[in-house]
N, C-alpha and C positions, 0 to 999 in steps of 0.2 A: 504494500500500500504506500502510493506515496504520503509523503508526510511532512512537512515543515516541520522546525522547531518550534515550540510553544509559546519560548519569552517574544514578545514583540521588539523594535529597537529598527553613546556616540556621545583623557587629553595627558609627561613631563609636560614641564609649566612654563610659558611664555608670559614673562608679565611686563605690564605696562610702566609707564617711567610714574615713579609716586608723586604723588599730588600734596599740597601742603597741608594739616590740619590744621584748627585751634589746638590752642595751649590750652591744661586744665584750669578749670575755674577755680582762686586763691581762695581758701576759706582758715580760717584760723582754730590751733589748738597744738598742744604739744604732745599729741600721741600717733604714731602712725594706722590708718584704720586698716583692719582686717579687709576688706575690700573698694573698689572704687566701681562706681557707675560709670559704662559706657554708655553716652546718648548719638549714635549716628543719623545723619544728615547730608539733606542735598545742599551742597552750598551754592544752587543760585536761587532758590525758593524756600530753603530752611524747613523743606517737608522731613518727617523722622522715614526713614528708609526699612520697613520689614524688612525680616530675614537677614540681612545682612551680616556678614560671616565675622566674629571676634575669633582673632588666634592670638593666645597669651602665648609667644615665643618659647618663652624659658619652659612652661611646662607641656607645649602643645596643646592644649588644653580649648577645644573650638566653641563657641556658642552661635546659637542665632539671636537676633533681636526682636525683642518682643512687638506689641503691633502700637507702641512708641515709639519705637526705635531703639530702647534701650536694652543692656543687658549687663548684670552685674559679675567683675572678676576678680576674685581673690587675688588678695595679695600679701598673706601668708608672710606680715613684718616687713616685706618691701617697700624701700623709698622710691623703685621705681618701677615701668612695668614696660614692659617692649610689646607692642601688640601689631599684628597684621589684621587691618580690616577691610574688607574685600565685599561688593557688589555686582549682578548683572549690569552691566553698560554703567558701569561708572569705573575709572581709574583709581588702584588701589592704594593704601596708606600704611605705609610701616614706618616706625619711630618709637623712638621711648619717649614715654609719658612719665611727669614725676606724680607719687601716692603722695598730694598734699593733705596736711592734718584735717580733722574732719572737727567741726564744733558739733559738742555732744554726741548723739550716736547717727548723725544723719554721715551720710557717705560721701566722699567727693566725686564731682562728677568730671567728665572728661567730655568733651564734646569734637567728635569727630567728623571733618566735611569731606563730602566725596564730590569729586567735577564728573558730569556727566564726558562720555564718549563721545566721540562725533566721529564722522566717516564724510570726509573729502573726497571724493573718487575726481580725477581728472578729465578733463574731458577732453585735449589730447595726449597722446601718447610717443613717445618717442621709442620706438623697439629695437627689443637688442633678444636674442632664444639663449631662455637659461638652462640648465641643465637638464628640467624636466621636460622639455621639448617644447614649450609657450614661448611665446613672445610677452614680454610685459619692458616695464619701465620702470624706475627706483619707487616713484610715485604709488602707482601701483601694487608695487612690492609691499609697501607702506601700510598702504589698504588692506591687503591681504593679511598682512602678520596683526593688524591691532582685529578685523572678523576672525582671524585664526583663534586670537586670544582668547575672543570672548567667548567663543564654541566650546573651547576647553574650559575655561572656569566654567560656562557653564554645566559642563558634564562634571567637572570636581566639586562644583555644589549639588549637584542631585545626590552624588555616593557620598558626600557626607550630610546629607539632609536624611537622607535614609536610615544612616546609621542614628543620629542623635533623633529622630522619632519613627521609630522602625513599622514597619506597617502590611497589611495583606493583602491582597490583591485578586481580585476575581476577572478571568480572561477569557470570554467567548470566540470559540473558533469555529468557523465554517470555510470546509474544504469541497472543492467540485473539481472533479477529473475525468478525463476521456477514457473512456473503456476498450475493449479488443474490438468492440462490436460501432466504434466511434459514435456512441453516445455519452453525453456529459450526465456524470453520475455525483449526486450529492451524496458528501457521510452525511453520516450523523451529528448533530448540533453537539459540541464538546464545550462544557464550559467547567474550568478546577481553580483550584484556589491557590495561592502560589507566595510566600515570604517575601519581605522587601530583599534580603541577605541574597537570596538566589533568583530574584527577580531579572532579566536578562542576562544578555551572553557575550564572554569576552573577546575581544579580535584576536582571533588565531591566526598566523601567516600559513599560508598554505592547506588551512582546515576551513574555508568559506566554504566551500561546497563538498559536501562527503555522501559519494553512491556506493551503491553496493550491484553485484552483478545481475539480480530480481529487478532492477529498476526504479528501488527505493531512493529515497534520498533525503539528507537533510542538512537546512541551510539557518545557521543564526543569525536572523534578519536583525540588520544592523538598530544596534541599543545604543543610547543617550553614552553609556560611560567608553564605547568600543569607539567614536566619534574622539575621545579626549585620550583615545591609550597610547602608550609614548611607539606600539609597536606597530600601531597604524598609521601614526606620522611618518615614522621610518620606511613605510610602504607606498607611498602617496605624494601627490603633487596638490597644493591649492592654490588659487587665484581666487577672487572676487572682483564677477563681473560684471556689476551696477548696483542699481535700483529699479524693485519692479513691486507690483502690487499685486498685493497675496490676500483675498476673503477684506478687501479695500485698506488693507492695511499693506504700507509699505515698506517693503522688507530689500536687505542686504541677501544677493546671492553669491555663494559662496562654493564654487565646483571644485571636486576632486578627483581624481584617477591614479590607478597605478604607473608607481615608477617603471620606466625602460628595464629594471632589473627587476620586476617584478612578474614572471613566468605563469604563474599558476592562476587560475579563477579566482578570481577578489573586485573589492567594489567601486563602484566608481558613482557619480552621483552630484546632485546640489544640494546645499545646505541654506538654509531660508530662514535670516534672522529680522526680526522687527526692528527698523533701522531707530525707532525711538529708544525703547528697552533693551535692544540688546538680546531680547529674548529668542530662543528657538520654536521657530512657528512649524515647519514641514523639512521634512530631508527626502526628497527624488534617490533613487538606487537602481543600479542594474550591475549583474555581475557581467563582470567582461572577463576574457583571456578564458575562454572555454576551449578545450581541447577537442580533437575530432574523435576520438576514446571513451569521450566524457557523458554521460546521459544524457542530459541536456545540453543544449543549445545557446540558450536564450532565456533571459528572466530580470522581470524590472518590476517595479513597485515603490510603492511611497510610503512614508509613516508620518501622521500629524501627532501636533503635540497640545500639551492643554496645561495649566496651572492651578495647581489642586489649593496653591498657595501662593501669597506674594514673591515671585523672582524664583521662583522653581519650577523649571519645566521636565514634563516626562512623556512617556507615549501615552497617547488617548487610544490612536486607531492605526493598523496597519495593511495593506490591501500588495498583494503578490500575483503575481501570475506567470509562466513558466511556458513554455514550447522542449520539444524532443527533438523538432526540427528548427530552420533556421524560422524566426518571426516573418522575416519578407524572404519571399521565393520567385524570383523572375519580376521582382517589382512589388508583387503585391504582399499585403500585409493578412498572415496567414491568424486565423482563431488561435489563441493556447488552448494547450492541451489540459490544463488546469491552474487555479486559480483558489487562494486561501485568504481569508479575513482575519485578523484578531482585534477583539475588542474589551478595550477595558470597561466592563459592566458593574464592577463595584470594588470599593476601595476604603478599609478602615484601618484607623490608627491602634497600636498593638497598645500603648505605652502613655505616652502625654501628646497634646496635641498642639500643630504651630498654632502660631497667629496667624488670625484672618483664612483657616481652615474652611476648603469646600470637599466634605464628604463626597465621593464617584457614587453617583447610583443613577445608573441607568436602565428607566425601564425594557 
């Protein structure tokens, strides 16, 4: 039987040049307090930024922000505290901050601004082919690495958004395939329940596509954190090719493909970010580099994304389809031979829940 993989599904760390904060706010007393309040912000509107990722350096120690923006970090007699804090589409902030005294038992606060991202794309080009076999421009290059960036953080904050409130997953699949007798045959509606921990699947080089000699096969359709893993950078070329408008929202496209030294079936694709947020809206896929050995042929498909939360995106929905043969034969564009859906039908929190949480229940 054929079969898909079940998880639906996309970063080492490329990070942006840090941005300046506020200093903490002076408050008087001669003790140093056990902790200090983080309040992060956007600093051209001074809105408080959910989600927003605290890393206490010295201890790694991550939190989110609550849906003020703040979040409280020890500091364990420290006079001072080194913290990474980190947003979708916004430029990140490392520094030490000093633990000043706190009057009576109220906390000091720190107030952290983040500058939003922007995306410049040129609108001429001056071309030069780099490595990966494109033509682009410094300019360009530019482009690419600050959308590369944000794809990745982005996929680094879904796996640790997961982990700090771990959750379960409910994923309806519907497969339809062609039979000996070339009639399209529906399975059976499959819907199981699945952990945040082993919730999609990691980029394998050389394991995209796995048959077996029955004609089975199975393929882990590309996942939020497989998009950010340092081993599918190392396999792949990106560019970003404008602005276009995706469900009337205008998003950053961001195309990938395998490297010249990349032999085996593996993915290729767009990557579709909302040019305001930063956020991951859709990823386009098709496996290229199939062999003439190989079961298949041909196979593309797309995955949308949704926000279950402020600045955290994951898979909503994913739709596949597949050929044995080539898709166009003499020109024209042949039926697949089958075609699978996954959809996320319900979605709870194991543990504690973020802020500004929207439970998945779909009827």
């Amino acid at each position: 039987m054929i079969r898909l993989a079940t998880r639906v599904g996309v970063t080492a760390v490329l990070m942006a040049a840090p941005f300046s904060a506020t200093a903490p706010l002076m408050a008087q007393s001669a003790t140093t307090p056990s902790a200090v309040r983080v309040r992060v912000v956007d600093d051209i509107n001074q809105h408080p930024l959910i989600n927003a990722q605290v890393i206490d350096l010295a201890t790694q120690q991550a939190k989110f922000t609550n849906g003020l923006g703040e979040v409280s970090v020890a500091t364990n007699g420290r006079d001072s505290v080194r913290l990474r804090v980190r947003q979708i589409g916004f430029g990140f902030v490392e520094r030490t901050f000093a633990t000043l005294p706190t009057s009576g038992s109220r906390a000091a606060t720190i107030v952290v601004m983040l500058h939003p991202v922007s995306y410049n794309l040129p609108k001429v080009s001056t071309l030069a082919v780099n490595e990966c076999g494109v033509a682009s421009d410094r300019v360009s290059g530019d482009v690419s690495a600050a959308v590369l960036a944000q794809l990745r953080l982005g996929a680094e904050r879904y796996d640790a958004f997961r982990r700090a409130y771990p959750f379960r997953v409910w994923v309806e699949r519907r497969t339809t395939q062609r039979d000996s007798l070339n009639h399209m045959i529906t399975d059976p509606l499959e819907t199981a329940p699945d952990e945040s921990e082993r919730w999609g699947n990691t980029y394998l080089p050389g394991k995209v596509f796995n048959a077996t000699p029955d004609r089975t096969f199975s393929v882990p359709i590309l996942f939020v954190s497989a998009l950010g893993a340092p081993e599918f950078w190392t396999h792949h070329c990106f560019a970003a090719r404008g602005v276009e408008t995706l469900d009337k929202v205008r998003v950053i496209r961001l195309d990938f493909w395998p490297t010249k030294a990349t032999k085996t079936p593996d993915w290729s694709g767009s990557a579709y970010l909302d040019s305001a947020s930063s956020m991951l809206r859709r990823v386009d896929f098709k496996i290229t580099n199939f062999r003439k050995h190989d079961v298949l042929h041909d196979m593309d498909g797309y995955t949308m994304f949704s926000s279950p939360t402020a600045f955290i995106a994951m898979p909503d929905s994913t739709v596949a389809q597949w050929w044995y043969q080539r898709a166009l034969y003499n020109g024209d564009l042949q039926g697949p031979d089958g075609y699978q859906s996954l959809v996320v039908r319900r979605m709870e929190y194991r543990d504690s829940v973020p802020a500004t949480v929207r439970q998945v229940r779909v009827p």
